[in-house]
C-alpha positions in Angstrom: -140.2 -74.6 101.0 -140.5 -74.7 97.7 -140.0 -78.3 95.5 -138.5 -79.7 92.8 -140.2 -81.4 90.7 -138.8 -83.7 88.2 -135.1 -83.5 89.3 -131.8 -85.5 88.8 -128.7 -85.6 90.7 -126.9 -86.8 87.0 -128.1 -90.7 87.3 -131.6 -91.0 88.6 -134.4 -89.1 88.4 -136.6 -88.0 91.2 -140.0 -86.5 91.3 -140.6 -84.3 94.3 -143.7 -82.7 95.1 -145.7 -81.7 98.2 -148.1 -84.5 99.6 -147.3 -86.8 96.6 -147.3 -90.5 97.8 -143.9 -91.8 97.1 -142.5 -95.1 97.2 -139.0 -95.3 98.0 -136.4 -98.1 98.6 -132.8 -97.2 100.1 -130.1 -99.6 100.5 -126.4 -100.1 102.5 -123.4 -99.1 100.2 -122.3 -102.1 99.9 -125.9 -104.4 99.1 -125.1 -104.9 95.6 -121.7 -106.3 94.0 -120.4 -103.4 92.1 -120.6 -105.0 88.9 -124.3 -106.2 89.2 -125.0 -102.3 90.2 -123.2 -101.3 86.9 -125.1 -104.2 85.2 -128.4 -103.3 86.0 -128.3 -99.6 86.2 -127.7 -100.3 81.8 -130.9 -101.7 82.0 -134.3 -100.4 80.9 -137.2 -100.3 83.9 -134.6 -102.4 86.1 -136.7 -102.7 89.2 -137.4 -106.3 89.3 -134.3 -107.1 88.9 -132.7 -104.8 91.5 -135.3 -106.0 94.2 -134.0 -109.7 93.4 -130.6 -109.0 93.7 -131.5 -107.0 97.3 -133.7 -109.9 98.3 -130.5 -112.2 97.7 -129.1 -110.4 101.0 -125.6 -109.3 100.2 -123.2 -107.8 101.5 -122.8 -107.0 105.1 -126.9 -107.3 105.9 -126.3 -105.0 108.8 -130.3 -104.6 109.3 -130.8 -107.8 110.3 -129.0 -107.0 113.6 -132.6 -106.2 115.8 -130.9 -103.3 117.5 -129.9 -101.5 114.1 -133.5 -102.6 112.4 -135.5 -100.7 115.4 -133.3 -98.0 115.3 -134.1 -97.2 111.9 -137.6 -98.4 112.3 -137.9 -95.6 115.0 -136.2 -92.8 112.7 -138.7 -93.2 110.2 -141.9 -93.3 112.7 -140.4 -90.6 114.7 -141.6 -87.4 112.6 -144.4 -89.6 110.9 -147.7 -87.2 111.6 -145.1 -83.8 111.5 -143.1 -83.8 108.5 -144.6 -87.0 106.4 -147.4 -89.5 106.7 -145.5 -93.1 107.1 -148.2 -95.3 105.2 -145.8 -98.2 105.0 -142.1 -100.0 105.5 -140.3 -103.2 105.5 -136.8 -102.9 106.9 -135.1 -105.8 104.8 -131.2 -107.1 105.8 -129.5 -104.8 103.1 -132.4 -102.3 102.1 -135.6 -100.4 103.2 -139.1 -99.9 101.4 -140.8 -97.0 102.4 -144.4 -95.6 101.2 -144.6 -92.0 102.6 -146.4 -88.6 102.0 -144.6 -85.3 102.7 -146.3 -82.4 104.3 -146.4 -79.1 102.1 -143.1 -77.9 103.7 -140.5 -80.9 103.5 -138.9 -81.9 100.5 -138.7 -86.2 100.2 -134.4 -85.6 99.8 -134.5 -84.0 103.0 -136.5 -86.3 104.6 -134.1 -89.0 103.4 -131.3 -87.9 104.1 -131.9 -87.3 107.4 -133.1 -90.8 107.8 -129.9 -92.3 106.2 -127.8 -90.1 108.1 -129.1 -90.0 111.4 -129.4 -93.8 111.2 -126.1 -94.1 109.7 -123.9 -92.4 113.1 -125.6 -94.4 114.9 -125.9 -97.5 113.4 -121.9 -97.5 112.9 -121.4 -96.3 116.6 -123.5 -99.9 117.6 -121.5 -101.7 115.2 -118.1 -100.1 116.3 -117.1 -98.8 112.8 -117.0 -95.4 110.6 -116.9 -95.5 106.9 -120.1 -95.2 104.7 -123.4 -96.8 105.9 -125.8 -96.2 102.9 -125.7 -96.1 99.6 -125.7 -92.3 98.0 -128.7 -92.8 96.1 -132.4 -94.0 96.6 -134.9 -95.0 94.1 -138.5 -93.5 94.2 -141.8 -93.8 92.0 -144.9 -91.6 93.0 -148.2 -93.3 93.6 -150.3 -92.6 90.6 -153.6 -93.9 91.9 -155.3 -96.1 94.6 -155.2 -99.8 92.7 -151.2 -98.4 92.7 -151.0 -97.6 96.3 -152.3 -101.2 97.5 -150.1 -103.1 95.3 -147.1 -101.1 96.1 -147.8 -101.3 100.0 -148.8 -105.1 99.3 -145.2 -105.9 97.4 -143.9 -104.1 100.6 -145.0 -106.0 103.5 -144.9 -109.1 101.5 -141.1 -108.7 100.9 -139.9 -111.0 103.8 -142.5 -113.8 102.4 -141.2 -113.3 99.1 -137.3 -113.2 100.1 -138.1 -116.3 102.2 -137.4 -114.3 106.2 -140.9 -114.9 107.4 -143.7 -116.9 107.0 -146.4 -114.5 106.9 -146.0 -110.5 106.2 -147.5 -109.7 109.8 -144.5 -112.0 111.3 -141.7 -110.2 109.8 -140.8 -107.7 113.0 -139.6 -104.8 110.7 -142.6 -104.1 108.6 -145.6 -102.0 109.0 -147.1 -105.2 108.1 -147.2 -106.3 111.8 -149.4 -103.1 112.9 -152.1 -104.0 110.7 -152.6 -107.5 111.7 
């Protein structure tokens, strides 16, 4: 299989590259008010701000729903070893953090997009609807180093703290926080 690179799809740019530690954050179509999507996507290095408006919880918040949560908690683990190494995730109300490393023969799209839409048949078969689930797009950054790699997984398990869901990382039930307690 051969990779991509430095890619866009016309309105973010992706990096994809075999075994390159990626952080990635993927959200439900409808987590951000259309005109606070428009707003920030104007904006220069607009991270911070997107992960505050997430953390804000709009929008459906489908995720929190325990069924849908493991069920995408256990699409992610379930080829972690085979076609990625899973290093960490937080499954928030309206979006997911996910540190992952893919194996010399699958591309980080296509491991996406058959999270998002596995998850998404059957998350709108539980919920008795059909329409979109996610939204099109993800964001990811590579890991450029160690000191990188334990902040990012850091800022991920500590995303329910921060949002203000869970006392401690290792009580949120969605995060890979929990295993490492």
């Amino acid at each position: 299989m051969t990779h991509k690179g430095w890619h866009s799809r016309g309105y973010l740019p992706h990096f994809d590259s075999a075994e390159t530690i990626q952080f990635v954050t993927f959200r439900l179509f409808d987590s951000l008010p259309r005109a606070v999507a428009e707003m920030l996507a104007k904006q220069p290095d607009n991270l911070a701000k997107t992960d505050e408006s997430l953390d804000g919880g709009s929008g459906a918040c489908w995720l929190k729903d325990p069924q849908i949560a493991a069920l995408v908690e256990n699409a992610m683990l379930h080829f972690d070893g085979d076609r990625y190494r899973l290093l960490a995730w937080c499954i928030m109300p309206n979006h997911v953090h996910v540190v992952v490393e893919p194996t010399e023969e699958n591309q980080l799209g296509a491991i996406i997009q058959a999270w998002k839409s596995f998850t998404a048949h059957r998350a709108n078969s539980v919920l008795s609807r059909s329409g979109p689930f996610w939204h099109k797009d993800y964001f990811d950054r590579f890991i450029r180093d160690e000191g990188h790699l334990a902040r990012t997984i850091d800022y991920i398990e500590n995303n329910p703290v921060k949002a203000g869901l869970a006392s401690t990382a290792a009580s949120w039930p969605w995060s890979s926080a929990r295993r490492r307690a």
